[in-house]
PyMOL commands that place a pseudoatom at each C-alpha (Angstrom):
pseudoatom trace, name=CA, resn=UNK, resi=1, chain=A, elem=C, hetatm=0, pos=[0.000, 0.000, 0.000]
pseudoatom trace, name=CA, resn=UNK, resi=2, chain=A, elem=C, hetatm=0, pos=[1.801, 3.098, -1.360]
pseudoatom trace, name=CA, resn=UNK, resi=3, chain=A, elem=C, hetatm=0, pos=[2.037, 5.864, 2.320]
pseudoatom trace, name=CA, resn=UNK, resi=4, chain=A, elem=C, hetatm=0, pos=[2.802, 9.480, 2.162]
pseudoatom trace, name=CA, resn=UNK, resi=5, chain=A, elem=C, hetatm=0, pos=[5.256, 12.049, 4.088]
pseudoatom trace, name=CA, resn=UNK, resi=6, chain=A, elem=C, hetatm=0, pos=[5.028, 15.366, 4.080]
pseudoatom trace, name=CA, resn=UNK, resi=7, chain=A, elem=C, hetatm=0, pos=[8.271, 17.871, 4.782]
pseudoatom trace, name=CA, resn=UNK, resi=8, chain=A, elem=C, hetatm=0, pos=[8.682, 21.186, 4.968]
pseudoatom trace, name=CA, resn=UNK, resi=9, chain=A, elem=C, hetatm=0, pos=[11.335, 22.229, 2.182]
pseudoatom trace, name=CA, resn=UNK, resi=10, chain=A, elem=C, hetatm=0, pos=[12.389, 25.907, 1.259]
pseudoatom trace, name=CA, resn=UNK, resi=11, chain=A, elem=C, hetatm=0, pos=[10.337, 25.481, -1.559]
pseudoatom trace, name=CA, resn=UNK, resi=12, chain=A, elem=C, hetatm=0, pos=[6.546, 24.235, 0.014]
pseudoatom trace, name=CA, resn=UNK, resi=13, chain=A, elem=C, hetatm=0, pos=[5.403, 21.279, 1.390]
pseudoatom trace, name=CA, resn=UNK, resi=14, chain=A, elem=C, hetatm=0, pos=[7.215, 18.303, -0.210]
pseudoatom trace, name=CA, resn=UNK, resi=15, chain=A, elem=C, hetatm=0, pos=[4.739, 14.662, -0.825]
pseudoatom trace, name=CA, resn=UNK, resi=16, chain=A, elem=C, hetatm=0, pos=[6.665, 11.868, -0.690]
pseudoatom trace, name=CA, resn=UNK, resi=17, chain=A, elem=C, hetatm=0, pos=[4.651, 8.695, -1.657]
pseudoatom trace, name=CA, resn=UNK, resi=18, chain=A, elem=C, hetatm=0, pos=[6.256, 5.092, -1.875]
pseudoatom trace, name=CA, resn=UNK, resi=19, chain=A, elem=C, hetatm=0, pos=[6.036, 1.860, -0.515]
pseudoatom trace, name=CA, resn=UNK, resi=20, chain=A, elem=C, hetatm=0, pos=[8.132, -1.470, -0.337]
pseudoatom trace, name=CA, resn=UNK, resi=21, chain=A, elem=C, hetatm=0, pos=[8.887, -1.577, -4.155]
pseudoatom trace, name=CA, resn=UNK, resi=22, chain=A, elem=C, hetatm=0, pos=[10.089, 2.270, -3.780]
pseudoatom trace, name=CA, resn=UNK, resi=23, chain=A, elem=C, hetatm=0, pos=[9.644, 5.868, -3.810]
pseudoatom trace, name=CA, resn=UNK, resi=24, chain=A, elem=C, hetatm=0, pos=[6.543, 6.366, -6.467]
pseudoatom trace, name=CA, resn=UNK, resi=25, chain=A, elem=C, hetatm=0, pos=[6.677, 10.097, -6.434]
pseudoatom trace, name=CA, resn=UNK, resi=26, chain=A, elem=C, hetatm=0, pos=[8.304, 13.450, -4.783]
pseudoatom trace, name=CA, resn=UNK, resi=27, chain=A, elem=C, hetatm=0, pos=[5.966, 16.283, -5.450]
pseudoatom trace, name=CA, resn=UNK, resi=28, chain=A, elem=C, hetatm=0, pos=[5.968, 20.228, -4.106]
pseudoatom trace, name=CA, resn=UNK, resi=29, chain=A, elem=C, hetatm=0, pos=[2.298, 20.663, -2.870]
pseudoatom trace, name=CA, resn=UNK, resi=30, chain=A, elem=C, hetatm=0, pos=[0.556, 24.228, -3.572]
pseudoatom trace, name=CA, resn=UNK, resi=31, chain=A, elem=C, hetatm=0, pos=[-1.458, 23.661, -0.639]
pseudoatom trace, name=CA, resn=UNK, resi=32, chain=A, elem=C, hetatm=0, pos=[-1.338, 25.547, 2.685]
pseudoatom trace, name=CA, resn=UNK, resi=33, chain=A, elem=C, hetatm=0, pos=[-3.274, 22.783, 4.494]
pseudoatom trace, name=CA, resn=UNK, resi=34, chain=A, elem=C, hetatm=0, pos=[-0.501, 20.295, 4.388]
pseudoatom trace, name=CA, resn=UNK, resi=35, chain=A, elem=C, hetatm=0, pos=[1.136, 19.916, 7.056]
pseudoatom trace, name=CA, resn=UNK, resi=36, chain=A, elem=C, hetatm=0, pos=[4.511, 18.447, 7.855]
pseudoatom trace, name=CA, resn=UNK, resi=37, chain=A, elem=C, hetatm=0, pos=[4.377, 14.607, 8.675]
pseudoatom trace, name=CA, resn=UNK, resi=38, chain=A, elem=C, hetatm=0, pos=[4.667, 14.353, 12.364]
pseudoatom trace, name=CA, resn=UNK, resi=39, chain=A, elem=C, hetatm=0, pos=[5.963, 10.770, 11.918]
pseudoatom trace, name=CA, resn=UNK, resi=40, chain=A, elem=C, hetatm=0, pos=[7.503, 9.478, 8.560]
pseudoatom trace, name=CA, resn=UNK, resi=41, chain=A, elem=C, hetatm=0, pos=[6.623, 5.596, 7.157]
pseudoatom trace, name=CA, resn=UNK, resi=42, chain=A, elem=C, hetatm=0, pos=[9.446, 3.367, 7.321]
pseudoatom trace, name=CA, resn=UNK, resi=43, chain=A, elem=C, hetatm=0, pos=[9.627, 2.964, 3.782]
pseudoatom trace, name=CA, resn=UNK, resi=44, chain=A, elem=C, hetatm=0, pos=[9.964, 6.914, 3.554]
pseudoatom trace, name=CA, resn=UNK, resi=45, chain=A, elem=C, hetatm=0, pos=[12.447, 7.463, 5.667]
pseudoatom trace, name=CA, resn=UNK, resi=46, chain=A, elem=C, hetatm=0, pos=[15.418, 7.361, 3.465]
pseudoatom trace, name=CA, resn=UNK, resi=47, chain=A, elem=C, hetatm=0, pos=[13.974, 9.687, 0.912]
pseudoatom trace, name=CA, resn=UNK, resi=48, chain=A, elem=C, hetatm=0, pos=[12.828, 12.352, 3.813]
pseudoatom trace, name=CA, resn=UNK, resi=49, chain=A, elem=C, hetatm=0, pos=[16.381, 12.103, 5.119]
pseudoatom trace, name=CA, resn=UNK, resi=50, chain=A, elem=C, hetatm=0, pos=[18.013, 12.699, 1.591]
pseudoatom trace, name=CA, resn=UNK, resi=51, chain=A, elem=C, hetatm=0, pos=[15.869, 15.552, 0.397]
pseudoatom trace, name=CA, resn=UNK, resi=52, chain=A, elem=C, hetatm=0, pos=[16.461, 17.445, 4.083]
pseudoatom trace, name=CA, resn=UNK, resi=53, chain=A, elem=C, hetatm=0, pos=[20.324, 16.796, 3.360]
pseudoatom trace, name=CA, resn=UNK, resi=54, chain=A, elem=C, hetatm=0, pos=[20.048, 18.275, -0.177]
pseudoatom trace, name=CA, resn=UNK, resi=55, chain=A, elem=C, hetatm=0, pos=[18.470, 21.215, 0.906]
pseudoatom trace, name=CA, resn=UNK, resi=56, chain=A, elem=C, hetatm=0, pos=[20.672, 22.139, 3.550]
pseudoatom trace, name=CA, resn=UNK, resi=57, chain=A, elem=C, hetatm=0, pos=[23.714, 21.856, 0.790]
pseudoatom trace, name=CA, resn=UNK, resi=58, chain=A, elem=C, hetatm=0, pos=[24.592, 18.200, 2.684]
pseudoatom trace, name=CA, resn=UNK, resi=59, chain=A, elem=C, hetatm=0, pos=[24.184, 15.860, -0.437]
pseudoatom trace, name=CA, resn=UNK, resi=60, chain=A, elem=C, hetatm=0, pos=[24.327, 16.094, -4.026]
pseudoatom trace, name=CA, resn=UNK, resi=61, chain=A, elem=C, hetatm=0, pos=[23.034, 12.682, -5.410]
pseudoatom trace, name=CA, resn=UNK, resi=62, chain=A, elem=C, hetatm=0, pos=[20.323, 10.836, -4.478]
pseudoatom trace, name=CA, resn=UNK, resi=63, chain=A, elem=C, hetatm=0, pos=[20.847, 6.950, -3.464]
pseudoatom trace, name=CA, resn=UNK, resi=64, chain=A, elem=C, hetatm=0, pos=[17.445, 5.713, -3.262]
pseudoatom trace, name=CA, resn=UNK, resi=65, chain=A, elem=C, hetatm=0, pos=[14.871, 2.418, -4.496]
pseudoatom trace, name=CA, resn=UNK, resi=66, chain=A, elem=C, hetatm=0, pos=[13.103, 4.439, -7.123]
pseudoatom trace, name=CA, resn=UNK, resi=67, chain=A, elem=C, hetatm=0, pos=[9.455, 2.763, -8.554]
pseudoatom trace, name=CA, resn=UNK, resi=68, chain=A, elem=C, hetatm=0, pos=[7.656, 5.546, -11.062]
pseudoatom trace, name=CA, resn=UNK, resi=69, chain=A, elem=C, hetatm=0, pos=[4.542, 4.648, -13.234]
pseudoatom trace, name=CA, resn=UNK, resi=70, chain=A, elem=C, hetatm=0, pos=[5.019, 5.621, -16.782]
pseudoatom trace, name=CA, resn=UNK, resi=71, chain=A, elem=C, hetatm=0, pos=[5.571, 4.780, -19.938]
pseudoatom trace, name=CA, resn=UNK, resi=72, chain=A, elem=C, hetatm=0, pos=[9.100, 3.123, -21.341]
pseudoatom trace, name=CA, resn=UNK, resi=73, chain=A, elem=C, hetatm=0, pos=[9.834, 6.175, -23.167]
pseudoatom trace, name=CA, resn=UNK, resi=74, chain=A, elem=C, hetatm=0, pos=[9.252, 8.563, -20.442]
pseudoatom trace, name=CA, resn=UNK, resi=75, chain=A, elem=C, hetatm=0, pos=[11.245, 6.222, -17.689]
pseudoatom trace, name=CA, resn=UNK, resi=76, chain=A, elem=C, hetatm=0, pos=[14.553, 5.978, -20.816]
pseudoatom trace, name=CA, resn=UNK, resi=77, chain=A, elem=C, hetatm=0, pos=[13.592, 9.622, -20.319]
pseudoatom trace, name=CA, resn=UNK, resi=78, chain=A, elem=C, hetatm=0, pos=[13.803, 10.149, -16.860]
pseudoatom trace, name=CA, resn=UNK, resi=79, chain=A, elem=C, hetatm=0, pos=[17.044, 7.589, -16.148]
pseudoatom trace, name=CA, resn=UNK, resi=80, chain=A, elem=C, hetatm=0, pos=[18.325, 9.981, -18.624]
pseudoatom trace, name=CA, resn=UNK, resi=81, chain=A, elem=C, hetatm=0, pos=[17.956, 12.872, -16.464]
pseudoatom trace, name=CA, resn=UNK, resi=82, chain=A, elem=C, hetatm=0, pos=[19.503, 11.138, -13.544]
pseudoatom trace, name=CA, resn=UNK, resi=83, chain=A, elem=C, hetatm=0, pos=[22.860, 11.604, -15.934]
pseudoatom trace, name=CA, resn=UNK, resi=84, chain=A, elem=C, hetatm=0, pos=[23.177, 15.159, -15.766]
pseudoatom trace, name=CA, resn=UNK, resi=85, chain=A, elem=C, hetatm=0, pos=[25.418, 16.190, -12.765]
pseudoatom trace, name=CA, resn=UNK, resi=86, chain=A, elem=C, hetatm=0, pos=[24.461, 18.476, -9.987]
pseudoatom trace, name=CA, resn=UNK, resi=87, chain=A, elem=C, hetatm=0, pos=[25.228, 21.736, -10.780]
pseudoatom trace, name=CA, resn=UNK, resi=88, chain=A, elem=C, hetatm=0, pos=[25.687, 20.806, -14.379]
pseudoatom trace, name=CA, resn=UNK, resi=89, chain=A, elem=C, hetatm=0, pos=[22.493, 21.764, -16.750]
pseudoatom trace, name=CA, resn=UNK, resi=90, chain=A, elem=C, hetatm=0, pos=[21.520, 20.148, -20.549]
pseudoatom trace, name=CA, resn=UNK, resi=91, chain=A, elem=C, hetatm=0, pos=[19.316, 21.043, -23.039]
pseudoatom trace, name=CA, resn=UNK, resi=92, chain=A, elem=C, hetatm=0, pos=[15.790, 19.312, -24.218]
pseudoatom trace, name=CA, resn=UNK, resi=93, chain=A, elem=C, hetatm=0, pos=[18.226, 19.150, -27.951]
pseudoatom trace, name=CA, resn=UNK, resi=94, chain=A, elem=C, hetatm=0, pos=[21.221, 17.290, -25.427]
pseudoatom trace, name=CA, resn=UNK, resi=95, chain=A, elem=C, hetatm=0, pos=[18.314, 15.010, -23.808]
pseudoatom trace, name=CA, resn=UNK, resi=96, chain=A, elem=C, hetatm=0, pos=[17.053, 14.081, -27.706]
pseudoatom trace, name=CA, resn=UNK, resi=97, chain=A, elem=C, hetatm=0, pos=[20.936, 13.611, -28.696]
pseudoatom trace, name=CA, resn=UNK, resi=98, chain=A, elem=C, hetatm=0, pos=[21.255, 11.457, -25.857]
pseudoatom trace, name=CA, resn=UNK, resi=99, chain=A, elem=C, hetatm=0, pos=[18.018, 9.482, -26.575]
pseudoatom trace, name=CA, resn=UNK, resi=100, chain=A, elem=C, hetatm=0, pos=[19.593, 8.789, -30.252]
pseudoatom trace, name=CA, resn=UNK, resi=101, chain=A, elem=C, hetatm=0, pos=[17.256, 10.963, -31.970]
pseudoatom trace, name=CA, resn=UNK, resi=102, chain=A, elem=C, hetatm=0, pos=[17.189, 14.572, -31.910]
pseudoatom trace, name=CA, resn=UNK, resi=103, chain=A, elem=C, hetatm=0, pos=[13.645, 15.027, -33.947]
pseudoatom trace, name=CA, resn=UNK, resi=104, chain=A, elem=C, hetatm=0, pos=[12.482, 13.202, -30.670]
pseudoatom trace, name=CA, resn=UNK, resi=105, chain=A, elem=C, hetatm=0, pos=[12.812, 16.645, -28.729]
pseudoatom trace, name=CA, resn=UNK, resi=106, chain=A, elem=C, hetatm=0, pos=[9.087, 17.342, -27.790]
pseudoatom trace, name=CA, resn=UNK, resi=107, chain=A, elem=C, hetatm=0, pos=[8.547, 14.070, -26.921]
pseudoatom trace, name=CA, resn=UNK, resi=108, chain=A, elem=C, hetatm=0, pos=[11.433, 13.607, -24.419]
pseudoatom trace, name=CA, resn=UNK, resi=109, chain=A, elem=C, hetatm=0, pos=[10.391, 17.768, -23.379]
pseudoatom trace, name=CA, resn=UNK, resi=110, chain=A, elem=C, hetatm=0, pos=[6.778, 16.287, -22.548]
pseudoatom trace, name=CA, resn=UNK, resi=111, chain=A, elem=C, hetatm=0, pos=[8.239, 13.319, -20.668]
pseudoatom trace, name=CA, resn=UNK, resi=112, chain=A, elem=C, hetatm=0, pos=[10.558, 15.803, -18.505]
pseudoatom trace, name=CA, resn=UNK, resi=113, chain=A, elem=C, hetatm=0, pos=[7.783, 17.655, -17.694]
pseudoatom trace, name=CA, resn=UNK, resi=114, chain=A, elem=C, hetatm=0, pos=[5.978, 14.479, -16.384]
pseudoatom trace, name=CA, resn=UNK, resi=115, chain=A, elem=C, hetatm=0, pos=[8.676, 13.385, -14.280]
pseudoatom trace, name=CA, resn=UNK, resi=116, chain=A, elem=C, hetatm=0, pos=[7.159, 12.097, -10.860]
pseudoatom trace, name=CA, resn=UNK, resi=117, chain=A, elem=C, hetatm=0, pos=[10.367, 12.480, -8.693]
pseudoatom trace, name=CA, resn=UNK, resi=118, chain=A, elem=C, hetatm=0, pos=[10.886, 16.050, -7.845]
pseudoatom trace, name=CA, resn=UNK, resi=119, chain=A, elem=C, hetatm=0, pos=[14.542, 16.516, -7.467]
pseudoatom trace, name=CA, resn=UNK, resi=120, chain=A, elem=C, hetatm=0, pos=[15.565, 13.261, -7.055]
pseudoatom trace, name=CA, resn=UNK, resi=121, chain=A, elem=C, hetatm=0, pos=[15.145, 12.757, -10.739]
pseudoatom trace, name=CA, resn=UNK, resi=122, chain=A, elem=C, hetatm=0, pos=[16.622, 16.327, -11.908]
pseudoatom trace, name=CA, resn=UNK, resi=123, chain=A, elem=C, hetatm=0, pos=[14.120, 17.471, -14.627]
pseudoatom trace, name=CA, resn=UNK, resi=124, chain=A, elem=C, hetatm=0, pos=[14.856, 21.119, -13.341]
pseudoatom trace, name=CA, resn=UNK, resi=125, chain=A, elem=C, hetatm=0, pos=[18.570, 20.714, -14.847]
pseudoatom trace, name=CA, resn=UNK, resi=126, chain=A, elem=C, hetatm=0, pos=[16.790, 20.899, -18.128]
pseudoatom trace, name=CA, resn=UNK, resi=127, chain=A, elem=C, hetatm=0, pos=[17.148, 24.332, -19.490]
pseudoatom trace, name=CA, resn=UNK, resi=128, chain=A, elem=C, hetatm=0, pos=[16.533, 25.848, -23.333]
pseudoatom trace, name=CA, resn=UNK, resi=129, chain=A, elem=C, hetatm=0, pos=[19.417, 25.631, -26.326]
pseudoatom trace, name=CA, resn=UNK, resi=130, chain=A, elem=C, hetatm=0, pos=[19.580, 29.448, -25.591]
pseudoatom trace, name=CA, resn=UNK, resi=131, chain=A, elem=C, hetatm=0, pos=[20.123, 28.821, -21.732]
pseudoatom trace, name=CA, resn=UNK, resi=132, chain=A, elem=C, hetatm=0, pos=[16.777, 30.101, -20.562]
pseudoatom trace, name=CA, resn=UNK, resi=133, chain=A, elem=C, hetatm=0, pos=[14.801, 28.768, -17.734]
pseudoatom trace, name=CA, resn=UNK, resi=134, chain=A, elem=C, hetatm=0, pos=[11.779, 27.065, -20.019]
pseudoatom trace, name=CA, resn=UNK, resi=135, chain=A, elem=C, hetatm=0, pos=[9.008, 25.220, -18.333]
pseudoatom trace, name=CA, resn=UNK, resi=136, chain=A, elem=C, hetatm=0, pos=[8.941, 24.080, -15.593]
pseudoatom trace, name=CA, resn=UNK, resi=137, chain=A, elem=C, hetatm=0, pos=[6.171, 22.025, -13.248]
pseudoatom trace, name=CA, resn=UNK, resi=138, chain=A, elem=C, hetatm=0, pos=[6.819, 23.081, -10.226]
pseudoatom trace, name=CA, resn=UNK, resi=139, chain=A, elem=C, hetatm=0, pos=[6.960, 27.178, -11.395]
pseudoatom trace, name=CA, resn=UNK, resi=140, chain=A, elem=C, hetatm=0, pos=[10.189, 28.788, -13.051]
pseudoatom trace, name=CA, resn=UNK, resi=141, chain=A, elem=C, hetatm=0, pos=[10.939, 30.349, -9.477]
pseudoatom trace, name=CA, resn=UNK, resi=142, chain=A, elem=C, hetatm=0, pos=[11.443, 27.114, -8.202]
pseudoatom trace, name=CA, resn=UNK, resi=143, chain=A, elem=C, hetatm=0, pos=[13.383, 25.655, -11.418]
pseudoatom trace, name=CA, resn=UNK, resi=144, chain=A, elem=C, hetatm=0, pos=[15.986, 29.484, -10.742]
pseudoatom trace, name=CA, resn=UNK, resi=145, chain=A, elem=C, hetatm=0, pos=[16.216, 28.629, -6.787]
pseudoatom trace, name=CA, resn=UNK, resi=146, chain=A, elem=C, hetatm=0, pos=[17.088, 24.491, -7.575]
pseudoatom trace, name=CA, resn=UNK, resi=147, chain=A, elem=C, hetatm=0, pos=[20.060, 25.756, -9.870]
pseudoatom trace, name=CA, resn=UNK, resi=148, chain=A, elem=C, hetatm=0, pos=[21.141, 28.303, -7.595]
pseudoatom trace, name=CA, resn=UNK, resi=149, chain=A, elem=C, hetatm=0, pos=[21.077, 26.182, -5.047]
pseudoatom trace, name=CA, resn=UNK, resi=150, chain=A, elem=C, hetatm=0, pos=[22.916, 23.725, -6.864]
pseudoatom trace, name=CA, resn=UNK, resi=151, chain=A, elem=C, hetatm=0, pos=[25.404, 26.368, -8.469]
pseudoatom trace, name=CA, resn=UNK, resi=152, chain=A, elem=C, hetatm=0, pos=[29.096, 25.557, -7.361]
pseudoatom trace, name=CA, resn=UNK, resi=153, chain=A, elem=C, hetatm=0, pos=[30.239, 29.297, -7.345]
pseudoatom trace, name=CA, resn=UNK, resi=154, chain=A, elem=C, hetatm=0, pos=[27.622, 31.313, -5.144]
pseudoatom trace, name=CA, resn=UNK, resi=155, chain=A, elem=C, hetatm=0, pos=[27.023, 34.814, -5.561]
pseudoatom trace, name=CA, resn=UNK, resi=156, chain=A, elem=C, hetatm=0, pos=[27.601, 37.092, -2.470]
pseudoatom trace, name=CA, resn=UNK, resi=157, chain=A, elem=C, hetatm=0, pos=[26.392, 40.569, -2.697]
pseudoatom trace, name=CA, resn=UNK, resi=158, chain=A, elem=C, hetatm=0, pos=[28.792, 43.810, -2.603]
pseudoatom trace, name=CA, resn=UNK, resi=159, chain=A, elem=C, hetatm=0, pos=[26.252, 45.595, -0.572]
for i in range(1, 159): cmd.bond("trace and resi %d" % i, "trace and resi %d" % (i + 1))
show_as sticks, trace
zoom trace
């Protein structure tokens, strides 16, 4: 029976669903009523740790039992994504390449963009050819903070 955890991450409420098999989905929640989890499931617990580690600059790769629904294409997709380094960015035209087809650009965009695993599979590390912040699930505000966040050479203000 897949459980859920909530956590409080600089960036909302995080939903962290899974069970035995692995961790079915990591999504941000838009909601105010959610609450943080008072008590996390068992099978959670490594995935709750991890994400609390990345955000306080403590871990840069994930090393969890990963089960998403979808399609073959989209999972090539996504195991494709868990390629790109942290702090490193590619394009939707680098994700085709990769793929071995560069026509197939929308379709591995539209697969990104239904990536279950917030984070954990980097879909934000996908970025336009001309370096712009395109789509993004989750809000471009929260696509700017993940790569800043994730950017080896911080910027410190002057002032």
């Amino acid at each position: 029976m897949i459980q859920e955890a909530y956590i409080e991450t600089p960036l909302g409420i995080a939903v962290i669903a899974g069970d035995e098999n692995g961790i079915a989905s990591v999504s941000v929640t838009k909601e105010s009523k959610n609450k943080p989890s008072k008590e996390i499931p068992f099978y959670l617990e490594d995935a709750s740790t991890q994400l609390k580690e990345y955000f306080e600059g403590k871990r840069t790769n994930f090393d969890l039992k990963l089960n998403p629904s979808g399609t073959e294409f989209q999972k090539k997709v996504w195991n494709q994504l868990l390629n790109i380094p942290f702090g490193k960015t590619a394009t939707y035209l680098d994700m085709a390449k990769r793929l071995g087809d560069p026509k197939c650009i929308r379709a591995a965009a539209s697969a990104n963009g239904k990536n279950p695993l917030w984070i954990i599979v980097p879909c934000h590390r996908v970025i336009g050819s001309d370096g712009s912040l395109t789509g993004y699930a989750g809000g471009l505000w929260r696509k700017k903070w993940l790569l800043d966040h994730e950017n080896p050479v911080k910027q410190h203000s002057l002032f």
